[in-house]
ChimeraX commands (.cxc) that place a marker at each C-alpha (Angstrom):
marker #1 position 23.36,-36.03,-42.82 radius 0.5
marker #1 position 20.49,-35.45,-40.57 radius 0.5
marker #1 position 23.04,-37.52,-37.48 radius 0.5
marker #1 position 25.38,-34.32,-38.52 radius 0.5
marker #1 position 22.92,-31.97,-37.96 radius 0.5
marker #1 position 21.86,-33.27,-34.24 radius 0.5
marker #1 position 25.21,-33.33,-33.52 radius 0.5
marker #1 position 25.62,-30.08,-34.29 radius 0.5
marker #1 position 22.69,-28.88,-32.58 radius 0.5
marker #1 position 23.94,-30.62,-29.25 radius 0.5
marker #1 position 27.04,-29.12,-29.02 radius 0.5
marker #1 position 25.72,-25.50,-29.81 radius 0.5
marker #1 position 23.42,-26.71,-26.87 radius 0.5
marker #1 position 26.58,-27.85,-24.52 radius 0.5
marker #1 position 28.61,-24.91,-25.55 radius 0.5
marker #1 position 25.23,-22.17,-24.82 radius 0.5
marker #1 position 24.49,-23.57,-21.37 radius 0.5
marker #1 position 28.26,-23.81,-19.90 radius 0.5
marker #1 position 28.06,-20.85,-19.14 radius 0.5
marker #1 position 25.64,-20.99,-17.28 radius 0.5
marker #1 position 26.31,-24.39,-15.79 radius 0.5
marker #1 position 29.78,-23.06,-14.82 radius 0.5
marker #1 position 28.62,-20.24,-12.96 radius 0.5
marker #1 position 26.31,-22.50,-11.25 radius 0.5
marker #1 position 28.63,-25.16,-10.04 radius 0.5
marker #1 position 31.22,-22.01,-9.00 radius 0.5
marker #1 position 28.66,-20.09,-7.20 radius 0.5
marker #1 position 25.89,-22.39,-5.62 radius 0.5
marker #1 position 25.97,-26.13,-6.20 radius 0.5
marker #1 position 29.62,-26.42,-4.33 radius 0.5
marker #1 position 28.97,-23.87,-1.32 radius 0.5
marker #1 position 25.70,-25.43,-0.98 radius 0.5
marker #1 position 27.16,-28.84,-1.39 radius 0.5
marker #1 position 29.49,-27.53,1.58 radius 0.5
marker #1 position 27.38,-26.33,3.71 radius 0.5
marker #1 position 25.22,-29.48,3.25 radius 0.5
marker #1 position 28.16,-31.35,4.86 radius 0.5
marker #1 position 29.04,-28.70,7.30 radius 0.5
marker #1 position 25.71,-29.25,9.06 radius 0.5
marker #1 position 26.26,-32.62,9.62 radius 0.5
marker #1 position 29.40,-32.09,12.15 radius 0.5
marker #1 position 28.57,-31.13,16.00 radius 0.5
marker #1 position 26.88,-28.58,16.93 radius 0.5
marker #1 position 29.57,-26.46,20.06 radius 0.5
marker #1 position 26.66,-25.76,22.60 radius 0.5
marker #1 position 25.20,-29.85,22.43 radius 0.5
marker #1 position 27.70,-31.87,20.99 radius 0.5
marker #1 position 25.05,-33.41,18.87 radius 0.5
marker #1 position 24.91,-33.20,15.00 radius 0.5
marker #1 position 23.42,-29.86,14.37 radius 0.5
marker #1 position 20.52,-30.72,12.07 radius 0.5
marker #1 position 19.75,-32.81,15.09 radius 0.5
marker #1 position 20.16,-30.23,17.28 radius 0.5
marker #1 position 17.70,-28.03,15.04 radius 0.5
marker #1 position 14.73,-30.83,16.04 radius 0.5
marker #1 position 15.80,-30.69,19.75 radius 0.5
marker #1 position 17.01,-27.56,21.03 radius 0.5
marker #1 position 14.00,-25.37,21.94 radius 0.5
marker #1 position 15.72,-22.06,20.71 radius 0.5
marker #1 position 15.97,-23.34,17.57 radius 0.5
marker #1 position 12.32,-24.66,17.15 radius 0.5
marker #1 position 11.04,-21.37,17.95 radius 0.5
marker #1 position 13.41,-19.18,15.62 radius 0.5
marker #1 position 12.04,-22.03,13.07 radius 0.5
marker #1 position 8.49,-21.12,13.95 radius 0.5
marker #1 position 8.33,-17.98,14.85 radius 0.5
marker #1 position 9.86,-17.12,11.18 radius 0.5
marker #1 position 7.39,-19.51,9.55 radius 0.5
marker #1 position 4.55,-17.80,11.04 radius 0.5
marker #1 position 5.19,-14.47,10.35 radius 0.5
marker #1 position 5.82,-15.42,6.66 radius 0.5
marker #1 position 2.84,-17.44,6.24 radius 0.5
marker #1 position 0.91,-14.81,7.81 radius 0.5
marker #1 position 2.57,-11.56,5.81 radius 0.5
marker #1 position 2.08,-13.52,2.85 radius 0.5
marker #1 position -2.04,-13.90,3.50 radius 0.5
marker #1 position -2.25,-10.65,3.98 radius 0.5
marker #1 position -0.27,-9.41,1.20 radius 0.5
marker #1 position -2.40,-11.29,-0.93 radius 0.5
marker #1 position -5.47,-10.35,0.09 radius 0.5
marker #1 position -4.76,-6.58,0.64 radius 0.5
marker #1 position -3.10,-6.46,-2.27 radius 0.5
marker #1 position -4.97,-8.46,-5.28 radius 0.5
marker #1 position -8.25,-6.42,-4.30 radius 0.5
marker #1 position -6.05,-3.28,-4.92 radius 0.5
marker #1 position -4.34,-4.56,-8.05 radius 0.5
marker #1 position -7.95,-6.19,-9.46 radius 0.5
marker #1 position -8.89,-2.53,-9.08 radius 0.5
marker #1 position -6.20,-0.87,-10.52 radius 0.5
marker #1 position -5.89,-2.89,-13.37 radius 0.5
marker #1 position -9.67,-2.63,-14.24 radius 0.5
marker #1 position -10.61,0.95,-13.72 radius 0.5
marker #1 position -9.12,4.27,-15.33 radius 0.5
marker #1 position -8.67,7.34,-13.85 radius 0.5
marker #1 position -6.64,10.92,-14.29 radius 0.5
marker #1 position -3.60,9.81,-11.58 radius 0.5
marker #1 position -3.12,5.85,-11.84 radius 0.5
marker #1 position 0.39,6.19,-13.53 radius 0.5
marker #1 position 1.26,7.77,-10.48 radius 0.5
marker #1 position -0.37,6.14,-8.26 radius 0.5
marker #1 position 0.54,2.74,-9.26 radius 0.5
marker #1 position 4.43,4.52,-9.08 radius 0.5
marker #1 position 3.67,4.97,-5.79 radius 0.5
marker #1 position 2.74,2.07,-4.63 radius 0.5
marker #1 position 5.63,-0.15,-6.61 radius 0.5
marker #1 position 8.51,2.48,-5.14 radius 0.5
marker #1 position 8.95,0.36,-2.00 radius 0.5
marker #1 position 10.31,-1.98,-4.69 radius 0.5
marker #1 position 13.65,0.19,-5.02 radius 0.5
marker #1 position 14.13,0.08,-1.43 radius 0.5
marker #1 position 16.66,-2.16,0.15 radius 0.5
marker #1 position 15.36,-4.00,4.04 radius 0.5
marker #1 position 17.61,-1.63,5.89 radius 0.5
marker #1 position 15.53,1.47,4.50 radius 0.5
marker #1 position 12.40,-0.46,4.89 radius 0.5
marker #1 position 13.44,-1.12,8.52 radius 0.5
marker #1 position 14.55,2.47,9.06 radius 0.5
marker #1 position 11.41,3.49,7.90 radius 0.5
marker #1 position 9.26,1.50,10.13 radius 0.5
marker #1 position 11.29,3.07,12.96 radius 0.5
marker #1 position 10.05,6.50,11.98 radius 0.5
marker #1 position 6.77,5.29,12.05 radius 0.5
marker #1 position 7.05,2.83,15.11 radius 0.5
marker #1 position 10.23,3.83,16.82 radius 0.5
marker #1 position 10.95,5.66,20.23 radius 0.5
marker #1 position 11.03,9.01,18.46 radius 0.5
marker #1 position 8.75,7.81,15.49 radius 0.5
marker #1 position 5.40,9.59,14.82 radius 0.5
marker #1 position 3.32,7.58,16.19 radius 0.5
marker #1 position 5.28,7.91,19.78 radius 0.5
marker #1 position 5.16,11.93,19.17 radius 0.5
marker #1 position 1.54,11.31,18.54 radius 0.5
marker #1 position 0.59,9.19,21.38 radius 0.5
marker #1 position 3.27,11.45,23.89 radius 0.5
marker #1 position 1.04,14.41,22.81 radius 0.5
marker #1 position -2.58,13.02,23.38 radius 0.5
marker #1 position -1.94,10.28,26.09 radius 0.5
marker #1 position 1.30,11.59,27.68 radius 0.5
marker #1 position 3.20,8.10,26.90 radius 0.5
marker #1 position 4.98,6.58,23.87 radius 0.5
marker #1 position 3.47,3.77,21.91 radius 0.5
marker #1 position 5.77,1.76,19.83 radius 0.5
marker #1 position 5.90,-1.01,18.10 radius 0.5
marker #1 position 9.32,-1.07,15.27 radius 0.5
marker #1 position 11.40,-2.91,17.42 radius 0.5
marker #1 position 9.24,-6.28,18.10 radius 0.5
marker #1 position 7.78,-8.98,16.08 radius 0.5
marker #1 position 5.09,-6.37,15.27 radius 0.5
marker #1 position 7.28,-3.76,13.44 radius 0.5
marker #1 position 9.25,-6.89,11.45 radius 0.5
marker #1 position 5.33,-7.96,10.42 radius 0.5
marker #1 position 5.06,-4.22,9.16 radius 0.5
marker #1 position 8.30,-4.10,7.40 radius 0.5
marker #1 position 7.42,-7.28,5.95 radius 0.5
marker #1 position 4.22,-6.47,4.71 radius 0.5
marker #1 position 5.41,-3.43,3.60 radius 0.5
marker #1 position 7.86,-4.38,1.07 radius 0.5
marker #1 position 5.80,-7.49,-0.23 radius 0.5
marker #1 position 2.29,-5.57,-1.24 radius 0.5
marker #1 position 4.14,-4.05,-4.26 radius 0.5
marker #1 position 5.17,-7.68,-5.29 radius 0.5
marker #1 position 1.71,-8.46,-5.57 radius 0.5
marker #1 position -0.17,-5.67,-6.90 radius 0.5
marker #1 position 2.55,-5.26,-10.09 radius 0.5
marker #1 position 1.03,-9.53,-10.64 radius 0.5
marker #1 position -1.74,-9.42,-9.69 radius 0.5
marker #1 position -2.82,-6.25,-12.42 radius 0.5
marker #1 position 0.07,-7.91,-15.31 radius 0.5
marker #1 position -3.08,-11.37,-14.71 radius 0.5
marker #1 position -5.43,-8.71,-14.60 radius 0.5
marker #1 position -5.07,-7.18,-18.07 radius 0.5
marker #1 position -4.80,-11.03,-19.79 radius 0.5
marker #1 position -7.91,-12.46,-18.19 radius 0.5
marker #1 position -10.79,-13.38,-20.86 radius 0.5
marker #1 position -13.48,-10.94,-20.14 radius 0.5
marker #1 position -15.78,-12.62,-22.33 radius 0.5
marker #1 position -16.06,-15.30,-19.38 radius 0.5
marker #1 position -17.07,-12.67,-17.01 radius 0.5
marker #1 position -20.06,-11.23,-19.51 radius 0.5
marker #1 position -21.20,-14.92,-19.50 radius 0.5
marker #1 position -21.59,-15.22,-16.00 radius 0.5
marker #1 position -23.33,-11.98,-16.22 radius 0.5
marker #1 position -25.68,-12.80,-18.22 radius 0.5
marker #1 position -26.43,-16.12,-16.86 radius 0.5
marker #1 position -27.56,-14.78,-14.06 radius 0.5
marker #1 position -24.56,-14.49,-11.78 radius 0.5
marker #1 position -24.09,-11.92,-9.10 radius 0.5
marker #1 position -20.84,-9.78,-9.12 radius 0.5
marker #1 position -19.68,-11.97,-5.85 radius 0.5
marker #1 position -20.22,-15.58,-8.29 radius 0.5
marker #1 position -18.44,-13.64,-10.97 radius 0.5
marker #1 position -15.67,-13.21,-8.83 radius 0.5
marker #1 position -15.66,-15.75,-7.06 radius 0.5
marker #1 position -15.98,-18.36,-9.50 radius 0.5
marker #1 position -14.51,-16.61,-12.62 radius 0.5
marker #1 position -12.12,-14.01,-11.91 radius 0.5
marker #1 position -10.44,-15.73,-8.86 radius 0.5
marker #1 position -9.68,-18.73,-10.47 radius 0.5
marker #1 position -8.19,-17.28,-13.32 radius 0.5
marker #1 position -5.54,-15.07,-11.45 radius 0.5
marker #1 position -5.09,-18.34,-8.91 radius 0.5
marker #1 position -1.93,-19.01,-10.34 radius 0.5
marker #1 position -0.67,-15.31,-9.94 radius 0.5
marker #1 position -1.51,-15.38,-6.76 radius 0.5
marker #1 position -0.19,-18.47,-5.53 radius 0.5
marker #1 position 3.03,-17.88,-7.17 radius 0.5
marker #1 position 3.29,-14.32,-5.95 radius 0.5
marker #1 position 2.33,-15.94,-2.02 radius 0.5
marker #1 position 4.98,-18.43,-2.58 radius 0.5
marker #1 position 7.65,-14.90,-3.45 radius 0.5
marker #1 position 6.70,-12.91,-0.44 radius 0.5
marker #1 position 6.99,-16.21,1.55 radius 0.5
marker #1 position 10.43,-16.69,0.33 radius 0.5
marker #1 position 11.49,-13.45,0.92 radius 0.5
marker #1 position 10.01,-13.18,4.16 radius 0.5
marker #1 position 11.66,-16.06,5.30 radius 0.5
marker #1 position 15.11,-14.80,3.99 radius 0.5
marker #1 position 15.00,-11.20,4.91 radius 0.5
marker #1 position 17.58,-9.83,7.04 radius 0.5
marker #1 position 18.31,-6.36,6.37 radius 0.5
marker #1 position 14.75,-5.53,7.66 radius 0.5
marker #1 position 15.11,-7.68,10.60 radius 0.5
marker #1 position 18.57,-6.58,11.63 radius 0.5
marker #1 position 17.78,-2.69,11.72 radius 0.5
marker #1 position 15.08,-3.48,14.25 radius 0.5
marker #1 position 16.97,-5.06,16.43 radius 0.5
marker #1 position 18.87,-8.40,16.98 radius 0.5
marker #1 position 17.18,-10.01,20.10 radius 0.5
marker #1 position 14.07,-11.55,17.38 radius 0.5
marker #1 position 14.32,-14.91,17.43 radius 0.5
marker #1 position 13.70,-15.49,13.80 radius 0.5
marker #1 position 16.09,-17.52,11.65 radius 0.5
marker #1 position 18.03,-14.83,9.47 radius 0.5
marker #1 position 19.15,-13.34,12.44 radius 0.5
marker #1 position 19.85,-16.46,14.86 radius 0.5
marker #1 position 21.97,-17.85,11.72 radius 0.5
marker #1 position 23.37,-14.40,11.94 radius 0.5
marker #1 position 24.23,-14.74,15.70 radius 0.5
marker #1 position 25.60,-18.94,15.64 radius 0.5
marker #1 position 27.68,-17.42,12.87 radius 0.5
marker #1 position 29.09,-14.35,13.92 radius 0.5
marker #1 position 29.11,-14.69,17.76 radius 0.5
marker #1 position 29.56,-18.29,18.86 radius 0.5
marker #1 position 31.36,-18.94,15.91 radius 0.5
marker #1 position 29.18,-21.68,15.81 radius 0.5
marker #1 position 29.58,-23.01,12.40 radius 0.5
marker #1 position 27.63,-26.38,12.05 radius 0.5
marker #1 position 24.50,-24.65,13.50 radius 0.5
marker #1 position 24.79,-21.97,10.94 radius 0.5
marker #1 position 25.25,-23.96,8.01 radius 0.5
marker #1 position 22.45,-26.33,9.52 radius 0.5
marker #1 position 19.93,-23.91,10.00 radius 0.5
marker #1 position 20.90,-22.23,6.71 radius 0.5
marker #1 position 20.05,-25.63,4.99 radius 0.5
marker #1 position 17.17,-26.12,6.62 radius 0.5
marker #1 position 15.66,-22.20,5.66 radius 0.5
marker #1 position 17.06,-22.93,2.14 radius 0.5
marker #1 position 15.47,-26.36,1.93 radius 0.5
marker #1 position 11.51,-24.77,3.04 radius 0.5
marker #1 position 11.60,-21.92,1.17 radius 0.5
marker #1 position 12.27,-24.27,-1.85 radius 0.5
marker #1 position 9.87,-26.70,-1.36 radius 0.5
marker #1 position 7.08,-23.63,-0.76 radius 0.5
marker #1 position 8.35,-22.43,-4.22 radius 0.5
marker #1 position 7.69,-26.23,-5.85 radius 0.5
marker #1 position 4.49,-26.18,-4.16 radius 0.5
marker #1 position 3.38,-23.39,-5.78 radius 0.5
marker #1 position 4.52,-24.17,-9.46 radius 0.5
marker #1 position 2.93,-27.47,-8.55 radius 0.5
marker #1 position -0.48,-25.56,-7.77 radius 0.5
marker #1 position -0.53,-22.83,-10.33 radius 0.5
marker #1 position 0.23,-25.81,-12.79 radius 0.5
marker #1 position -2.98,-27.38,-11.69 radius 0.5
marker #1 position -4.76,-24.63,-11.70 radius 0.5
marker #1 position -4.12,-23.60,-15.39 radius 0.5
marker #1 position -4.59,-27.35,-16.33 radius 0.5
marker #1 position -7.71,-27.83,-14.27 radius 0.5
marker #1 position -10.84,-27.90,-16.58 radius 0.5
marker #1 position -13.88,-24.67,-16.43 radius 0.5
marker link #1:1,2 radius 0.2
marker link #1:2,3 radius 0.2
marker link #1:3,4 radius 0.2
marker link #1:4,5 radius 0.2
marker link #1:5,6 radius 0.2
marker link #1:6,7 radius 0.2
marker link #1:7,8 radius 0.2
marker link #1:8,9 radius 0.2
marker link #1:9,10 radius 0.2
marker link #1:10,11 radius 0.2
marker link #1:11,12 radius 0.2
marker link #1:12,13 radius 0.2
marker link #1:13,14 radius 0.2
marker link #1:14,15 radius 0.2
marker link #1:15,16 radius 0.2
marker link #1:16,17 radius 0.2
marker link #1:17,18 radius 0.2
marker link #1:18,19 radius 0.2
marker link #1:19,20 radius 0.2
marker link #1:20,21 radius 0.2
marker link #1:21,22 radius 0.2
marker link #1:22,23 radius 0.2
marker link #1:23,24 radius 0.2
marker link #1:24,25 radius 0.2
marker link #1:25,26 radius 0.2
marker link #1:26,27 radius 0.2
marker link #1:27,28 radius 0.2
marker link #1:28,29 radius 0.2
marker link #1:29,30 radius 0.2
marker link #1:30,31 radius 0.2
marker link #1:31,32 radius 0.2
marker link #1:32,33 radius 0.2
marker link #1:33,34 radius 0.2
marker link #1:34,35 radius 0.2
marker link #1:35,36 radius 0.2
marker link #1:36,37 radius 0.2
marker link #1:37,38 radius 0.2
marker link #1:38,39 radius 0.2
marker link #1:39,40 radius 0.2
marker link #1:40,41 radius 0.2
marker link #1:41,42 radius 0.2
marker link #1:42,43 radius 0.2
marker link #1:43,44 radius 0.2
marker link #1:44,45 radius 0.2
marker link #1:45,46 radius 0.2
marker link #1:46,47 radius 0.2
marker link #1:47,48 radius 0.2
marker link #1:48,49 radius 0.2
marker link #1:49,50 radius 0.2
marker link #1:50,51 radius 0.2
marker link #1:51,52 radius 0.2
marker link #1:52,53 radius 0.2
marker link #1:53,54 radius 0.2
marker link #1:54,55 radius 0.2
marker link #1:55,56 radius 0.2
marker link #1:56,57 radius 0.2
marker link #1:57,58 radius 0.2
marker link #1:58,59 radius 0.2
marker link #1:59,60 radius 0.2
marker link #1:60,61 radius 0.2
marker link #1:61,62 radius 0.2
marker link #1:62,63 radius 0.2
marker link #1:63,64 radius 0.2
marker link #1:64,65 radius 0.2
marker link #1:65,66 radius 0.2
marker link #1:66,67 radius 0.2
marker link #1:67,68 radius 0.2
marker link #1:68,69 radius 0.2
marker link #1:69,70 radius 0.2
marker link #1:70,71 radius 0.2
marker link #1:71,72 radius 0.2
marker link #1:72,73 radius 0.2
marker link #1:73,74 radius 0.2
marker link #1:74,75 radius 0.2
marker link #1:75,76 radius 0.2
marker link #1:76,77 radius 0.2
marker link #1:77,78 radius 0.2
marker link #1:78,79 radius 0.2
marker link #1:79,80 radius 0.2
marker link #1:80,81 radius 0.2
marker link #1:81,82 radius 0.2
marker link #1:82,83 radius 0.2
marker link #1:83,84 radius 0.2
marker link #1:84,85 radius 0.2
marker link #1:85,86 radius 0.2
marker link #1:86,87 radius 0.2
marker link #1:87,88 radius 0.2
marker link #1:88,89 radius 0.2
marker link #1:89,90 radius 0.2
marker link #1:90,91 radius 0.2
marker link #1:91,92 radius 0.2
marker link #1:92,93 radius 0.2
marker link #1:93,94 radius 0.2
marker link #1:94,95 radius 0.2
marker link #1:95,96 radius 0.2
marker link #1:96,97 radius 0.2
marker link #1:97,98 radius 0.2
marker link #1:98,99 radius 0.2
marker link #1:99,100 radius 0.2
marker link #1:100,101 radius 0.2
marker link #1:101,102 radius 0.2
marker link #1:102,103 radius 0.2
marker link #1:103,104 radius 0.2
marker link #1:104,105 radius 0.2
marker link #1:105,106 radius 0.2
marker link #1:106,107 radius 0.2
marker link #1:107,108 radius 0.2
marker link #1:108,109 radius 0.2
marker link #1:109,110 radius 0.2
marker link #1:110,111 radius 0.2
marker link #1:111,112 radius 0.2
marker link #1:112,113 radius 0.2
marker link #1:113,114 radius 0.2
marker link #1:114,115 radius 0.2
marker link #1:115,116 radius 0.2
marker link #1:116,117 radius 0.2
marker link #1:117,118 radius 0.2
marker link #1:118,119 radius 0.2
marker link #1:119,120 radius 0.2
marker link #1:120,121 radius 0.2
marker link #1:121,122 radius 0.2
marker link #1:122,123 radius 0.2
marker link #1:123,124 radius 0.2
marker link #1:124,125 radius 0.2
marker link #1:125,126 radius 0.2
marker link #1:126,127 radius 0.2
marker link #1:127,128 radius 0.2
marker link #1:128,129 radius 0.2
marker link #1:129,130 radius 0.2
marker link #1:130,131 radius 0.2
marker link #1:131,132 radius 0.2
marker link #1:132,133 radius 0.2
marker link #1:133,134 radius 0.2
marker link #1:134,135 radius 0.2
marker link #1:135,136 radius 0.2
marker link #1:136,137 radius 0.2
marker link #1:137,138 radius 0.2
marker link #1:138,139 radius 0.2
marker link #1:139,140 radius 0.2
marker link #1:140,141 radius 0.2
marker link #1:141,142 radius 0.2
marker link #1:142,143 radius 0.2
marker link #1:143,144 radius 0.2
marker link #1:144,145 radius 0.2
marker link #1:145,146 radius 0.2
marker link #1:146,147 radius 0.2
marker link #1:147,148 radius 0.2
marker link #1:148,149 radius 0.2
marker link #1:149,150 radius 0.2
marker link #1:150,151 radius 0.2
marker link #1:151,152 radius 0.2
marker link #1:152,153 radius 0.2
marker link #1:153,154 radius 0.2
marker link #1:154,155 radius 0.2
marker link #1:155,156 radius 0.2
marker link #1:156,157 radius 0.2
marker link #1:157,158 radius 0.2
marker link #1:158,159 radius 0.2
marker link #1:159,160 radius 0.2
marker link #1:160,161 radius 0.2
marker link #1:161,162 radius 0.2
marker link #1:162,163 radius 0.2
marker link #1:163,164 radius 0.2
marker link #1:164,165 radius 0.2
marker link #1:165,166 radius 0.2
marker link #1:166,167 radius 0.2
marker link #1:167,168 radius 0.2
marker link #1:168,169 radius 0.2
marker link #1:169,170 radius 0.2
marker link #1:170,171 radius 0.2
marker link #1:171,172 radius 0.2
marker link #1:172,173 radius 0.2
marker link #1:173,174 radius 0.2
marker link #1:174,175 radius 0.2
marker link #1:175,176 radius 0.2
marker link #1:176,177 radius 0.2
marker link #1:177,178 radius 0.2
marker link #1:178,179 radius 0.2
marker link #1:179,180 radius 0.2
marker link #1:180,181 radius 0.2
marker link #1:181,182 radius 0.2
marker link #1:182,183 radius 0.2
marker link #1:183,184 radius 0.2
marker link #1:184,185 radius 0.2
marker link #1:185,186 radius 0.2
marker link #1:186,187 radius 0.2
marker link #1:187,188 radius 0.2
marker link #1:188,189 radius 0.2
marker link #1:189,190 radius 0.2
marker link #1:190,191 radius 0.2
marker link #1:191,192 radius 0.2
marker link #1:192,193 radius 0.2
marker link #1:193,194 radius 0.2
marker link #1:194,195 radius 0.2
marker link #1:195,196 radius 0.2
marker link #1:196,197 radius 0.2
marker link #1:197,198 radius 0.2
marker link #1:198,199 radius 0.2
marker link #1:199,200 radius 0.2
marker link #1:200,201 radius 0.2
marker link #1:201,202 radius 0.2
marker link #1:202,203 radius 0.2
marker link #1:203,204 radius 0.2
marker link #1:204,205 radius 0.2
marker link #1:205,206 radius 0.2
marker link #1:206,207 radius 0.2
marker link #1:207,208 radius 0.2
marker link #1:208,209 radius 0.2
marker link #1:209,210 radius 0.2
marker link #1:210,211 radius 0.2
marker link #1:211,212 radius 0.2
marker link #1:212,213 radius 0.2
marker link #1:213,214 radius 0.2
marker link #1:214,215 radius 0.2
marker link #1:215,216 radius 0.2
marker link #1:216,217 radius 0.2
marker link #1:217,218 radius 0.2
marker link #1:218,219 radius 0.2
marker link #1:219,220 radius 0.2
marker link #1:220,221 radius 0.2
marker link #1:221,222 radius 0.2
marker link #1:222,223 radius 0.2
marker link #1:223,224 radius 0.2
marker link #1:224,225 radius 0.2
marker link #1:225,226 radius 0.2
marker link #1:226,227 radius 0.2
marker link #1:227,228 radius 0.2
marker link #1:228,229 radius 0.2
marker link #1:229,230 radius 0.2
marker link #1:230,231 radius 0.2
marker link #1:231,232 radius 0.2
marker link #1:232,233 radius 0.2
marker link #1:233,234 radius 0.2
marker link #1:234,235 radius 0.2
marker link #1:235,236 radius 0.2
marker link #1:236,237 radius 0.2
marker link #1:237,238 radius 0.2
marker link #1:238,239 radius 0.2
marker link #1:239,240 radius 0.2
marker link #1:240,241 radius 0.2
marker link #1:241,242 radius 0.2
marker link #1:242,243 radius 0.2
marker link #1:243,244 radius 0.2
marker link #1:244,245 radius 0.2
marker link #1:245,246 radius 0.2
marker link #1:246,247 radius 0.2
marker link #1:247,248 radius 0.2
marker link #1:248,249 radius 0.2
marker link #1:249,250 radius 0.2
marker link #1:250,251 radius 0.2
marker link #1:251,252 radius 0.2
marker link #1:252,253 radius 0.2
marker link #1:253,254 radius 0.2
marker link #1:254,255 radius 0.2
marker link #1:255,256 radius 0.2
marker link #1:256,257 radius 0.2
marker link #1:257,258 radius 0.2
marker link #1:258,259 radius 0.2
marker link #1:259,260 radius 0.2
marker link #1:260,261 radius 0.2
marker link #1:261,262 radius 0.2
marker link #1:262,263 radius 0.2
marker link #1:263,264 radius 0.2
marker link #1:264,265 radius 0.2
marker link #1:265,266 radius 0.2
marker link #1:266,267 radius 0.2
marker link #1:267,268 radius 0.2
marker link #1:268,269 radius 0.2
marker link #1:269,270 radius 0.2
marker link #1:270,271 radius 0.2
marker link #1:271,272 radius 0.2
marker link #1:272,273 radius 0.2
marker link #1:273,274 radius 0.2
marker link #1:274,275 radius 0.2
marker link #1:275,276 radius 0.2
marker link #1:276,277 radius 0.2
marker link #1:277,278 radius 0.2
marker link #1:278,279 radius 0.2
view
């Protein structure tokens, strides 16, 4: 009877999750399984495999690290800027912080080619900070269509990622830990430092590892300021589309694929550890 029973139970299983399994198989497991493969044929410009290519071709190396930079580096300073803001938001109460908080999560609905046209308003040739500098210095200052105005755009649509975390780890942290550091003695920089940082670690190093991923991946964003960055949406973009360089693509598409998931184990790894590590 109770054989019947687990058999029963494991096809309900099978028949809930193929589905799911179908999709997939369909829709990731045999592109990716293709363009595995198609990375491994010759690369048109060196007649080397292209994953090989990748490690030797100096182009390539600096698309790879240019885009690794500016991720790691919007993804520090998304953090930082903002879990102080959504510490604050989701500890204090004030006549406003609905909207406010509205506010600050809109960029959220916003797709990268808005974000992108928006930093050209602000750093374009006819943006506002040109029409300011053209008015007090007599020359335009921009910025939108470099590495600087991608860094903005970047930023720009990854802060909301983190504050809407960062105050959901907020509102469950034990405040009863903090009063006991408080009364123990501890100054507000121990309390944080020791208490409340460790307790939203793995928010924020799972919300790091998201902007990362997303920074690496972005293209809209990238593509509205312009298509000479060497980063590696857009050079996949360009093997793809203008060389008709298919290997590359696929190679380089791998290869993106294949570090943004192993910064996404890392972090489960971490925030695992960090949960499980003792007070």
């Amino acid at each position: 009877m109770l054989q019947q029973v687990n058999r029963r139970q494991r096809k309900l299983a099978l028949l809930t999750l193929a589905p799911a399994m179908a999709v997939f198989g369909a829709f990731w497991l045999l592109p990716f399984t293709r363009l595995v493969a198609m990375g491994t044929e010759l690369d048109r410009a060196s007649g080397m495999s292209a994953y090989f290519a990748i490690l030797t071709q100096r182009q390539y190396l600096i698309s790879l690290g240019t885009t690794l930079g500016i991720s790691l580096t919007v993804s520090a300073l998304a953090v930082l800027i903002a879990g102080v803001a959504g510490f604050f938001l989701a500890r204090h109460h004030f006549p406003g912080k609905a909207v406010l908080v509205a506010i600050l999560t809109f960029p959220l609905a916003f797709p990268g080619v808005v974000v992108g046209f928006l930093v050209i308003m602000l750093g374009g040739r006819q943006g506002a900070l040109a029409q300011f500098s053209m008015w007090l210095f007599d020359e335009r200052w921009m910025f939108a269509y470099s590495l600087t105005g991608l860094f903005v755009g970047y930023l720009y649509f990854s802060i909301p990622r983190v504050i809407t975390t960062v105050i959901a780890a907020c509102e469950t942290l034990d405040r009863s830990l903090e009063e006991a550091a408080r009364s123990l003695g501890a100054s507000p920089w121990r309390v944080t430092r020791d208490v409340i940082v460790p307790g939203i670690a793995p928010a924020l190093l799972s919300t790091a590892a998201i902007c990362f991923a997303t920074s690496m991946g972005a293209f809209g964003t990238a593509f509205t300021l312009g298509t000479r960055m060497s980063i590696m949406p857009l050079t996949i973009y360009g093997e793809f589309t203008n060389y008709a360089n298919f290997a590359m693509a696929a190679a380089l598409a791998v290869v993106l694929g294949v570090i943004t998931w192993l910064a996404l184990s890392l972090a489960r790894k971490l925030a695992g550890a960090s949960l499980g590590a003792p007070a």
